[in-house]
C-alpha positions in Angstrom: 116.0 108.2 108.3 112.6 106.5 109.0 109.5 108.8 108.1 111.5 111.7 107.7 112.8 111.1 111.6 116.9 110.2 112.2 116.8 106.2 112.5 117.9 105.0 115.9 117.6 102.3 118.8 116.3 105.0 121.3 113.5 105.8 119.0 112.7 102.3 118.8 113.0 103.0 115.0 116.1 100.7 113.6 115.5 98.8 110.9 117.7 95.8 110.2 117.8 94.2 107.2 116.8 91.2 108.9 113.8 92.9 110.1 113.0 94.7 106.2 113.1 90.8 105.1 111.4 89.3 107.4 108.5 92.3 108.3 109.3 91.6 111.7 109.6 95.4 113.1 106.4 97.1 114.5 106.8 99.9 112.0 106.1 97.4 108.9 103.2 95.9 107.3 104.7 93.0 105.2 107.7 91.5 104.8 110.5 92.5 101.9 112.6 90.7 99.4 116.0 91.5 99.4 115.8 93.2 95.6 113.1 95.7 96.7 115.5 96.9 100.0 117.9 97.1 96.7 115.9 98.9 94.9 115.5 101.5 97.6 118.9 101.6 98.1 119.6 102.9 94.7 116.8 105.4 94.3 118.7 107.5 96.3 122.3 108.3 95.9 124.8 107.2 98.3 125.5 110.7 99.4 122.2 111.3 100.1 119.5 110.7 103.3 117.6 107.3 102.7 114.7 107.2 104.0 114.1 103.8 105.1 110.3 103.5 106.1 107.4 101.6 105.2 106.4 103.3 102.6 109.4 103.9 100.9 109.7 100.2 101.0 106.3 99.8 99.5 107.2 102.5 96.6 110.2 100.7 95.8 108.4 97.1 95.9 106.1 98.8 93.7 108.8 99.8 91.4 111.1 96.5 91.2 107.2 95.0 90.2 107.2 97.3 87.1 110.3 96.6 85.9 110.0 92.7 86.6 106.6 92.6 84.7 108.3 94.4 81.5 111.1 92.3 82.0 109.1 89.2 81.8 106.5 90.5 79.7 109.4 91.1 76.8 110.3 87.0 77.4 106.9 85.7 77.5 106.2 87.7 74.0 110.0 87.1 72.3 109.3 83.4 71.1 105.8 84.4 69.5 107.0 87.7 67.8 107.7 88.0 64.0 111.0 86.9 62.3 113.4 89.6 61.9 116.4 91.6 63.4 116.9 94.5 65.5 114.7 97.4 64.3 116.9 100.6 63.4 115.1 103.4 64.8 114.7 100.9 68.3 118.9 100.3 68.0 119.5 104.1 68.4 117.0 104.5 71.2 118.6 101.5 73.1 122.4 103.4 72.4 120.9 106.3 74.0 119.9 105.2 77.1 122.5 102.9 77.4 125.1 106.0 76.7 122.3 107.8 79.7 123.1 104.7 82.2 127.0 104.8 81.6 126.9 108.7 82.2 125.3 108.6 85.4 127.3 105.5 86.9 129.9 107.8 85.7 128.7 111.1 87.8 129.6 110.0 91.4 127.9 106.6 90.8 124.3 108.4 90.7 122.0 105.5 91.1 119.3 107.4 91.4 119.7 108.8 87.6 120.9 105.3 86.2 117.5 103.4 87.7 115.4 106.0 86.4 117.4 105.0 82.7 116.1 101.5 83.2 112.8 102.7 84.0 112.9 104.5 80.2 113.9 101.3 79.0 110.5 99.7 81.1 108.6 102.6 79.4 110.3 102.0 75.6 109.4 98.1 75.8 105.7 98.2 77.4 105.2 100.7 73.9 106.8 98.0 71.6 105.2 95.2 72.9 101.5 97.1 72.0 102.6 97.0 68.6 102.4 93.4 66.8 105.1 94.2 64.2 107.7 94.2 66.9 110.2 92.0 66.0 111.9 89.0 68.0 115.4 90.4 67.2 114.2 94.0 68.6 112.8 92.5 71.8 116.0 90.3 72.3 117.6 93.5 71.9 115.8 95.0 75.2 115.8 92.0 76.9 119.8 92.2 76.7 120.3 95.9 77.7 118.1 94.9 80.8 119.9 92.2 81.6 123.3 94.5 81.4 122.1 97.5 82.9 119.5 96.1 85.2 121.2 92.8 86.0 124.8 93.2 85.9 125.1 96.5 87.1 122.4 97.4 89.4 121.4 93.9 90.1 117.2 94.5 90.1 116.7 92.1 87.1 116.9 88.9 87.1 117.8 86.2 85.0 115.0 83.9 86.0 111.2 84.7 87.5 109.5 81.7 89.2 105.8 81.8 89.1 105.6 83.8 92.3 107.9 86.8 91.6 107.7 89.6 93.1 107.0 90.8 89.2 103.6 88.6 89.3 100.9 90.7 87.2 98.7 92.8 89.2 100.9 92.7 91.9 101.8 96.9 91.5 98.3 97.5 91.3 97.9 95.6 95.1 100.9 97.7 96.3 99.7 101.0 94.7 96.1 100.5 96.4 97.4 99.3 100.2 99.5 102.9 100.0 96.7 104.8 98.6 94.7 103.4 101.8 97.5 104.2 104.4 97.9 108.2 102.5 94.2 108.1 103.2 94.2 107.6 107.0 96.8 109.3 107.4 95.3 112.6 106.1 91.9 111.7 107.4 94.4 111.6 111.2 96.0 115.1 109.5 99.6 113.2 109.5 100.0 115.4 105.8 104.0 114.3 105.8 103.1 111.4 105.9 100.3 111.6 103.1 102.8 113.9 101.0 105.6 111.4 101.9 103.6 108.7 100.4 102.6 110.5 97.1 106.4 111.5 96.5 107.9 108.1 97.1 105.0 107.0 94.2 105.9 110.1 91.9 109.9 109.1 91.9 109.2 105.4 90.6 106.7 106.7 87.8 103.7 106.8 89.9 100.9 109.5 89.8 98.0 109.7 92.1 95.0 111.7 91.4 92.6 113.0 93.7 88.8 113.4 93.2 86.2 113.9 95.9 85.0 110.4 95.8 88.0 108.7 95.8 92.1 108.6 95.0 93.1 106.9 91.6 96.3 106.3 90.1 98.2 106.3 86.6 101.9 105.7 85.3 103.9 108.6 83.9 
């Protein structure tokens, strides 16, 4: 579906990939790169409805940035952190969601519930890397479950970021904001799917938006 509406070339609504990639169809605002279409993909499970709109596109954008910027974040740190070897109370978190992931791709290949493992793991490392004890063989240790269970499996990590990654800091904040704009006009126009479409899409990838009379802020989970 497109905006909750059955996709279709009568509706002047089909998205090709092509199009996603390029930002070449009148219902988009930008261009995509092909890990972010992926990422969408996977939010949803295969048995399921995707919808395949703009602002699902966005959300998902949004959400391949997070986990780019911990994955990078954990790579830029690793060579500067303390000597020592895997903490023990990190090793069993790290065996839990990796036993999470293997139970999911394991239900009916639920994506859905596997990406939202790696997003744990995006949570777990943005915690460790706050602390300055954090050791280089812990944070080799994350950076190797995300490169197994975000890279080899799902394929939304990768092993290299040039300088202009989609990960780039401060890009999820850009993202976050051009969606809180477009929820805004659309409820100022009364479209309130749309509005409610756009603060749902944000809520599945971590994000929360909080409305005050002045204006709409947001936070992560």
């Amino acid at each position: 579906t497109v905006d909750s509406q059955k996709m279709g070339k009568s509706l002047n609504n089909f998205i090709t990939l092509k199009q996603a990639f390029s930002g070449t169809h009148e219902r988009l605002t930008r261009s995509y790169e092909p890990l972010a279409v992926r990422q969408l993909i996977l939010n949803s499970h295969y048995r399921s409805p995707l919808d395949f709109s703009d602002a699902a596109l966005f959300a998902a954008l949004s959400g391949y940035g997070k986990i780019a910027d911990a994955v990078k974040a954990v790579r830029k740190r690793a060579p500067q952190a303390v000597e020592g070897d895997l903490d023990a109370e990190v090793a069993v978190q790290l065996d839990q969601l990796k036993g999470k992931f293997e139970d999911a791709m394991n239900d009916d290949l639920n994506t859905s519930v596997a990406l939202s493992v790696v997003f744990e793991l995006v949570r777990l490392a943005n915690t460790l890397l706050q602390d300055s004890t954090t050791t280089v063989g812990t944070l080799g240790a994350i950076d190797d479950l995300f490169g197994k269970l975000g890279g080899d499996v799902l394929g939304v990590v990768k092993d290299e970021y040039p300088e202009t990654s989609t990960g780039d800091d401060g890009l999820t904040d850009k993202l976050v904001n051009v969606l809180i704009e477009q929820r805004k006009d659309a409820r100022k126009n009364k479209d309130f799917a749309t509005a409610d479409a756009i603060r749902s899409k944000l809520d599945e990838v971590g994000i929360v938006l909080e409305d005050t009379p002045e204006k709409t802020t947001w936070r992560m989970k």
